[in-house]
N, C-alpha and C positions, 0 to 999 in steps of 0.2 A: 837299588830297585825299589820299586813302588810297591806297596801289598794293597790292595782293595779286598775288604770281603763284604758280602752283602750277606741280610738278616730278614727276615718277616714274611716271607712266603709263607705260603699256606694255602689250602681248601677255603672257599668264599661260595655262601649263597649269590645269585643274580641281584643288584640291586644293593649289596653290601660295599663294605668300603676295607682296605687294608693299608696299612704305613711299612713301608720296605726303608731299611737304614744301608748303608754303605761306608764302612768304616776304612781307613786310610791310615797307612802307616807314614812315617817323618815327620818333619816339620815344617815342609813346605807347601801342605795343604792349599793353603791361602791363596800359591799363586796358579791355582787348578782351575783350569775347568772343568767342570765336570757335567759327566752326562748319563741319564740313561737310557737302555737300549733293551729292547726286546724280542725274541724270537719262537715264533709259534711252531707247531710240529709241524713237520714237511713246509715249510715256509723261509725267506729270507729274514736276516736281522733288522729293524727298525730301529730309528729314535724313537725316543718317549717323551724326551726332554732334555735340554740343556739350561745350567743355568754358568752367568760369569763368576769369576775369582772372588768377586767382593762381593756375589749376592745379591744384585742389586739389577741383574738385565735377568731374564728366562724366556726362553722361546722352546716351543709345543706344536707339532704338527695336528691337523684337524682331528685326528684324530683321536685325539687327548686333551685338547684344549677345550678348560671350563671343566673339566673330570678331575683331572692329574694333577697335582703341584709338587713342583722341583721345590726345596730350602736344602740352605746348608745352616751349621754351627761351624766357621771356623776355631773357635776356640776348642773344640772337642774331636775336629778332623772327620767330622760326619757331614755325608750328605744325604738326605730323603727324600724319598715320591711317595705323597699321600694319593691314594689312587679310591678315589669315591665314585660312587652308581656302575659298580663293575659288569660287564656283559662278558657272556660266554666268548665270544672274541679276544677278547683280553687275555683272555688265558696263553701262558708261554713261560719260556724261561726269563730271566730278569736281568739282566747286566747292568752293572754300573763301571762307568770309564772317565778315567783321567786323562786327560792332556797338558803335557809339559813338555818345554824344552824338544819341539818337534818327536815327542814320542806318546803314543794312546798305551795306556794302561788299563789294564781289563780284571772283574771279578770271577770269581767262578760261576759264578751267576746263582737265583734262588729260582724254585719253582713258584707258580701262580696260579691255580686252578680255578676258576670261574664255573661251576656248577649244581643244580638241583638235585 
């Protein structure tokens, strides 16, 4: 089995910026892709972003793109979403997810509060 845990939530003024980590257990990191995912209260789960196995493709729905950036380090089994000019919208839970071998693999997700 897969372990993801994700890191860096927190309370954020409007306008401020945060870096959430998502850390991954094995050694198979590399042939991951990964993604993250978010869920507001009372609301369904989103993407936020995806990026491919080698790092090197990312795609971002409008509603993050030119805000948000996916990276990973595969040599450290991390991947992050720097999430800059944050709006009260944003705010939600944080999932990051793996996909391998036909199965998604999920964190416990972190909080993200966007507020004054």
């Amino acid at each position: 089995q897969v372990q993801l845990v994700e890191s860096g939530g927190g309370l954020v003024q409007p306008g401020g910026s945060l870096r959430l980590s998502c850390a991954a257990s094995g050694s198979t990191f590399s042939k991951f892709v990964m993604s993250w995912y978010r869920q507001p209260p009372g609301k369904e789960r989103e993407l936020v972003a995806t990026i491919s196995s080698g790092g090197s493709i990312t795609n971002y729905p409008d509603s993050t793109k030119g805000r948000f950036t996916i990276s990973r380090d595969n040599a450290k089994n991390t991947t992050y979403l720097q999430m800059n000019s944050l709006k009260p919208e944003d705010t939600a839970v944080y999932y990051c997810k793996a996909r391998f071998a036909s199965y998604d693999y999920w964190g416990q997700g972190t909080q993200v509060t966007v507020s004054s």
